[in-house]
Structure formats: C-alpha cells, structure tokens
C-alpha positions in Angstrom: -9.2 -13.9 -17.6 -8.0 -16.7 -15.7 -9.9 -15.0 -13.0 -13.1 -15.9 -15.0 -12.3 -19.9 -15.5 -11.2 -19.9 -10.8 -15.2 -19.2 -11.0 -16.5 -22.2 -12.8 -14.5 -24.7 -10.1 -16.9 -22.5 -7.4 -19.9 -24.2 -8.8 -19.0 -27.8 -7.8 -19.9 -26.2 -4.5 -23.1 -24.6 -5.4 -25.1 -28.2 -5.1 -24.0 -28.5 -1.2 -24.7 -25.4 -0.1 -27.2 -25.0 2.8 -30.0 -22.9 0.6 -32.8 -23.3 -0.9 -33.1 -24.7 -4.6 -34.1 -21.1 -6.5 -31.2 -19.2 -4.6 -28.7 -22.3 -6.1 -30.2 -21.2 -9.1 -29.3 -17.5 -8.5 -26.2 -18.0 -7.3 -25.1 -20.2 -10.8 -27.0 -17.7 -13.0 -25.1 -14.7 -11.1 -21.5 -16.8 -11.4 -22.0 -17.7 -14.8 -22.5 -14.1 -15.4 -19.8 -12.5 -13.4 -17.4 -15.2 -14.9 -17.9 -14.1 -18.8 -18.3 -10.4 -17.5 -14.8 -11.2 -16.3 -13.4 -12.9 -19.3 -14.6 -10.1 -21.2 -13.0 -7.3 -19.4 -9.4 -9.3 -19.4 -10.2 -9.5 -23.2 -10.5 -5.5 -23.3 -6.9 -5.2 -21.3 -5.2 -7.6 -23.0 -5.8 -5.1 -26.0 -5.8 -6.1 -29.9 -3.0 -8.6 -29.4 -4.9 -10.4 -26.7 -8.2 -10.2 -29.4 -5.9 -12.0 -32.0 -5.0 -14.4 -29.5 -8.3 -15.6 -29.1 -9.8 -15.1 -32.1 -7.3 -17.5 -33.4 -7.9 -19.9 -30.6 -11.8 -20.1 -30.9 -11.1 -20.5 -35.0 -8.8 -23.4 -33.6 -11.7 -24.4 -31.7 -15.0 -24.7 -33.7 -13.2 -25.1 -37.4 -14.4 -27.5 -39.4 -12.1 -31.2 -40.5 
C-alpha cells in the first residue's frame, strides 16, 4: 500500500519530462492506474483486518459534522 502513495510523488516529474504532451498523458493515466491497482492488492493481503482498517478510516474521512 505505501507502495501505491511513492507513485503519486513520481508525477511531480511527469511535467519535465522530455516527451511529448499525449505520452505525459499516458504516462499519468498508466500511474494513476498502477497506483490504485497497487493499493488494492495491499488491501487484499492485508486481509479482513486490514479491510476494517480502512473502512473505518474512509468513514473517518467522508462522515458528515
């Protein structure tokens, strides 16, 4: 999982990158995708105690004051 969040700091990079404007554009799209693919997966090994976990944290997240 923490794997997944070490992608996201890549993408300050992504604008200096010697390419062309639609392969920048790949290259987000195809991090942004490998990143929750990621986050996902370390969700399925961290097993139904790891689910808990962050089903408690998103409630944390998005409840309503």
């Amino acid at each position: 999982m923490a794997t997944s969040f070490g992608i996201f700091a890549l993408f300050l990079i992504i604008p200096f990158l010697p390419v062309s404007s639609e392969t920048k554009a790949g290259i987000a799209v195809t991090g942004w995708a490998v990143s929750w693919l990621l986050f996902f997966i370390g969700s399925l090994l961290a097993g139904n105690e790891g689910y808990s976990y962050l089903k408690q944290l998103f409630r944390r997240w998005f409840q309503k004051t």
